[in-house]
N, C-alpha and C positions, 0 to 999 in steps of 0.2 A: 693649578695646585689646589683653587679651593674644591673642586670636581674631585681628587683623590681621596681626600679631608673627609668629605661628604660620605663618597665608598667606605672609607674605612671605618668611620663611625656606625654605617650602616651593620656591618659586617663584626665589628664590635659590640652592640645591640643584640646580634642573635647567636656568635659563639657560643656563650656560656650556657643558654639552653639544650642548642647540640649536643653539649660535651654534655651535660647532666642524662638527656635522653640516653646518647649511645652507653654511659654507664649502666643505663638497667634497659641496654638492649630491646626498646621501646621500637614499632613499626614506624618509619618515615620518620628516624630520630631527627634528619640533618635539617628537614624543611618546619616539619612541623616544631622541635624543639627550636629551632631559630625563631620561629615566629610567636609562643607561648614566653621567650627571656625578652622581645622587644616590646610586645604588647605588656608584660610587667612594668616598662618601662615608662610605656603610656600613661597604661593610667595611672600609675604612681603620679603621673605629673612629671618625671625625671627629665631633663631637657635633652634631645636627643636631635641635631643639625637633620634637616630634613633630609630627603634620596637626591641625589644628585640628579640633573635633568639626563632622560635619556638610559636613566639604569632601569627601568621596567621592561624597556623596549628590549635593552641588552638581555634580561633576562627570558624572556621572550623566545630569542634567537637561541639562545644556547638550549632550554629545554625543548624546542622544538626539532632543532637536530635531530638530538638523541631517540627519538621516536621515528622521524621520518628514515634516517639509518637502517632500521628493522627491517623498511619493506624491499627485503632485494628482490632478485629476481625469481629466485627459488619461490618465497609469497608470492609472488607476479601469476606465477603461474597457476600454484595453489589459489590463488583465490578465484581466477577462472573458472575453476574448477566448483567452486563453494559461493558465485557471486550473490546467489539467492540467497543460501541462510546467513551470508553474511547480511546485507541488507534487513534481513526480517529481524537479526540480532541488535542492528542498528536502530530500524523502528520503532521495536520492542522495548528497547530501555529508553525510549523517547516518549513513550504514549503514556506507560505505566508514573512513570515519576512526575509528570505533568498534576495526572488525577493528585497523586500526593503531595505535591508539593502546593497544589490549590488547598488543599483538606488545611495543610499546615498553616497557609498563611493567613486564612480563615481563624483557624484554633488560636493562633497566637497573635494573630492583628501585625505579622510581618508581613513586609512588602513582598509584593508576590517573586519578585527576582531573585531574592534570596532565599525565600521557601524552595523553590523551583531546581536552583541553583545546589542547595546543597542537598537534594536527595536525588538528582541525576547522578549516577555513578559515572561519573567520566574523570575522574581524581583529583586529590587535593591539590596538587598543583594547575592543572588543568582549569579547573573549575573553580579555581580562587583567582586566575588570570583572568576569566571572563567576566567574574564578581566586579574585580575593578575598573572592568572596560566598561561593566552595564549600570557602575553607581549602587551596586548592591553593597551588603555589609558582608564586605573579603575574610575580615576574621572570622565572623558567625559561619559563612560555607566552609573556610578551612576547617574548620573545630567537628561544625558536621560531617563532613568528609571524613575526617580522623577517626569518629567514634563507629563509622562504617566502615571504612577499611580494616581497621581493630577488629570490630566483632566480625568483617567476614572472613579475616585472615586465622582466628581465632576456629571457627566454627567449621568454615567451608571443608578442609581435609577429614574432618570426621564426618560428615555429612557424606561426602562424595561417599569414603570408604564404605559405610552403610551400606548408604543405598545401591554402590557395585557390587555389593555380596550379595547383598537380598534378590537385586533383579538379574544381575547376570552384566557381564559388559561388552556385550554385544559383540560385533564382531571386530575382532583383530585385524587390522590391517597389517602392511608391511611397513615398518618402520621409515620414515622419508629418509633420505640420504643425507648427512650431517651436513649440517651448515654453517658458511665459513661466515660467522661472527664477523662481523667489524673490528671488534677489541682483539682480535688475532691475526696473527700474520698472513696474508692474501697469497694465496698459490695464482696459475696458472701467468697469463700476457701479466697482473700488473704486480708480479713478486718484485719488493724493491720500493715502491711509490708511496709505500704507508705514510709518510713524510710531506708527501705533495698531497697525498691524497688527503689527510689531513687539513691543510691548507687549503684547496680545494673545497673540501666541505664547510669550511669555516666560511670562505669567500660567496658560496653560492648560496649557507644557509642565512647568510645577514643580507644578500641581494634579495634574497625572499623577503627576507623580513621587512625588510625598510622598503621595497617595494609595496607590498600589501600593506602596512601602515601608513603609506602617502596615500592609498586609493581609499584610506577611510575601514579597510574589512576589519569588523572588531574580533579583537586579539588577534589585530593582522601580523605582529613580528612574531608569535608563535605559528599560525596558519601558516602564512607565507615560507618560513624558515622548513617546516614539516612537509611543504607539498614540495617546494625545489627538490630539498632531500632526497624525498621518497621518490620524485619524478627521476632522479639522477640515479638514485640504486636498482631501480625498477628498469632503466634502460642499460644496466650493467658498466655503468661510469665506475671511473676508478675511485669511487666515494668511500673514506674511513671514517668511524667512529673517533672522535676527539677522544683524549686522555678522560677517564670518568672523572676524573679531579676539576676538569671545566663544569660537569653536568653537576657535582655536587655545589662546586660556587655559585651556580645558578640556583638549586634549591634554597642551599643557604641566603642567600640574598633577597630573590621572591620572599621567602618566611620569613623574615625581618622585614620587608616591608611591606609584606601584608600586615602581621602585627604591630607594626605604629600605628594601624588605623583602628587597633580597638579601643574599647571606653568603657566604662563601669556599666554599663547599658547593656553592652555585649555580655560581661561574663552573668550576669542575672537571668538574660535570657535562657543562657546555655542551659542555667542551671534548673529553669522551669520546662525547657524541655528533653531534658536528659530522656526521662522516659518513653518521648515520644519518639526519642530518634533512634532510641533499642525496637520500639516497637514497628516500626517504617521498615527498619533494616532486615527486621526478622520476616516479615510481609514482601521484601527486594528477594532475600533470598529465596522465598517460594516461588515469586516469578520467576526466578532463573529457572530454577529447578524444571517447570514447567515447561521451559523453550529448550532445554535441555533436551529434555523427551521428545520434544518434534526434531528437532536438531539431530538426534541418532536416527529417529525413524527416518528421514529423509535421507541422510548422508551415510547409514552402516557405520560411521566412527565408531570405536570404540567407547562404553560411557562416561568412565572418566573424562577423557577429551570433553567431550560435548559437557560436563555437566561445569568444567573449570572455565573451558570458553564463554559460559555464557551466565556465569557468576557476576553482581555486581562490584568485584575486588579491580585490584590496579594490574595494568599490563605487564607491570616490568613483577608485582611479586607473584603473581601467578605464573608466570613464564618459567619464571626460578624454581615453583616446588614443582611444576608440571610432571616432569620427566620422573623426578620419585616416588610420585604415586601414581605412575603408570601412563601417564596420559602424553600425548604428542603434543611438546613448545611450540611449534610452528607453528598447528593451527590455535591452538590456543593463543598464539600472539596478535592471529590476523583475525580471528574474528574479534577481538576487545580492539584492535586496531582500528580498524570499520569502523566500531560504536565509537571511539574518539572522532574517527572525521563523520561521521553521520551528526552524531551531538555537534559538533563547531560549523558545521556549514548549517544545519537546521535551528539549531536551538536559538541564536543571538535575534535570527529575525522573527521568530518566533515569540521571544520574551516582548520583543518593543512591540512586536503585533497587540500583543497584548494590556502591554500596557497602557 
C-alpha cells in the first residue's frame, strides 16, 4: 500500500506541470512539464514522500520498449544496407559533444558528467536516465536537453528547407514500402495477436530490463528492455507496441523524478548558462549539417533525409515531421537509432573512464 502512496504522490508532483505545458503546446510537455511542477516542489521545500523503490527501474523498462519496438525487420534490413554511415552518425555525435561538454564544464566549474551529458544529443529522457545512473545533476541535463531539442525542433525545418532549395536534393529515391507500425493493426501470420503481442512485449521488455540491471550495465533497465525489443522485432517476433498511454506514464513519472532532485543551485546555474547552451546548440547544429553532406554524398539519399537523420533533435519528433518535409521516416528513425545505442553502449564507460 505504502509502494502505491509513494507512486501516486509521485505522479501528483508532476501532473500539474504537464497539464500547464500541454496548454501552450510546449515540445516534450508530458516529461519535461512533469519534471519543471516537481522540481517547484523541491526547492520550495514542499514535502513530497520520496519514489517508491523500484520506479526508476520501472521507468526504464517502459521507455525503453518503445524505441526498441521501432527496429523491425524492415530497419533490419535498411540498416545493412546503411551500416557505415550509421556508425559514423553514431561516432560523430560522440566525439563532437565530448570536446563541448569539456569546454563547458571548464567554463562553468560543472562536473564533467553533467557538462558532457547534457550536450550529447541523445534526449531528454535518455540522457537524464544516464544523469542518474552516473550521479550527475539529472535536472541541469533535462533542462539542457529541453532548451536543445526546443531550439532544434524550432529551427531545423527552416534550415533543412533552405538549404534543399539552395543545393538541390539530391537524388530521389523510390519511396520504402509503408511500414506496419506497431501502434496498428499487424497484417500477415500474426493478424489477431496484438493482445499477446502486447503482453509479450511487456514480458520480454522487463526480462531485459531486470536482467541487465542485475549484471550492473548502467541504465541497464532501459538497455536491456531496448535490446530484447529490438532483438525480437528485428527477428520478426510477434512484438507490439504497448498502448502509448504506458510510454507517456513512463515520461511522466521519469520527469517527476527527475525534478525532485533539483535545488536552488540548479535553477542559478541554468540561468548563467542559458547563453551558452543557445550557443553549443547552434554550434550541434552545424555539425550535423556537416555529416549531413557526407551522409548524401555517400548514400544518394535524398537531402532532406540525410540533413533530418543526422540533426541533433529526438527520434520520435523528427520521425513525425520527417515525411512532411519530404524526407524518408525510416531512415531518419534508424540512423538517430544507432546514435541512441552508440551513445549507451560508449558513452557510460567512457564518462567513468574519465573521471
Amino acid at each position: 500500500m505504502g509502494w502505491l502512496v509513494g507512486l501516486f504522490s509521485l505522479f501528483a508532483a508532476g501532473v500539474p506541470g504537464w497539464l500547464v505545458f500541454r496548454a501552450f503546446k510546449i515540445p516534450a510537455a508530458i516529461m519535461v512539464g512533469a519534471m519543471v511542477s516537481s522540481a517547484f516542489f523541491a526547492v520550495k521545500g514542499w514535502t513530497v514522500p520520496g519514489p517508491p523503490f523500484g520506479s526508476g527501474l520501472l521507468f526504464q523498462v517502459i521507455l525503453g520498449m518503445f524505441i526498441g519496438v521501432r527496429f523491425t525487420a524492415q530497419a533490419g534490413r535498411e540498416l545493412k544496407n546503411s551500416m557505415g554511415v550509421a556508425l559514423l552518425a553514431g561516432i560523430w555525435w560522440i566525439s563532437f559533444p565530448l570536446g563541448l561538454g569539456w569546454l563547458v564544464s571548464r567554463w562553468f566549474t560543472l562536473d564533467l558528467s553533467t557538462s558532457i551529458l547534457g550536450t550529447v544529443p541523445g534526449g531528454i529522457a535518455e540522457m537524464s536516465l544516464l544523469a542518474l545512473t552516473l550521479n550527475a545533476d539529472s535536472a541541469l541535463v533535462a533542462l539542457m536537453q529541453f532548451f536543445r531539442l526546443t531550439s532544434v525542433l524550432i529551427a531545423m525545418p527552416v534550415i533543412s528547407s533552405r538549404i534543399s532549395k539552395s543545393v538541390g536534393k539530391g537524388e530521389i529515391q523510390t519511396p520504402a514500402a509503408k511500414e506496419c507500425l506497431p501502434e496498428q493493426p499487424l497484417d500477415g501470420p500474426w493478424r489477431g495477436l496484438q493482445v499477446r503481442g502486447v503482453f509479450f512485449t511487456l514480458a520480454l521488455g522487463s526480462a531485459g530490463g531486470v536482467l541487465f540491471y542485475m549484471l550492473g550495465v548502467p541504465v541497464g533497465g532501459f538497455v536491456g528492455s531496448m535490446v530484447f525489443t529490438a532483438a525480437a522485432t528485428g527477428f520478426g517476433l510477434p512484438v507490439c507496441a504497448p498502448p502509448l498511454m504506458l510510454r507517456h506514464i513512463g515520461q511522466l513519472g521519469l520527469g517527476a523524478l527527475i525534478g525532485l532532485n533539483a535545488t536552488p543551485e540548479t535553477i542559478s546555474t541554468l540561468a548563467e548558462m542559458l547563453l551558452t547552451i543557445l550557443g553549443t546548440t547552434a554550434a550541434m547544429l552545424g555539425w550535423g549539417i556537416i555529416l549531413a553532406f557526407i551522409v548524401q554524398r555517400v548514400t544518394r539519399w535524398n537531402l532532406m533525409t540525410c540533413l533530418l537523420a543526422t540533426c541533433p533533435g529526438g527520434i520520435t519528433q523528427l520521425a513525425s515531421i520527417s515525411e512532411e518535409l519530404g524526407a524518408e521516416p525510416l531512415r531518419v528513425s534508424l540512423l538517430h537509432l544507432v546514435r541512441l545505442f552508440t551513445i549507451f553502449v560508449v558513452l557510460p564507460p567512457l564518462i567513468k573512464a574519465l573521471l
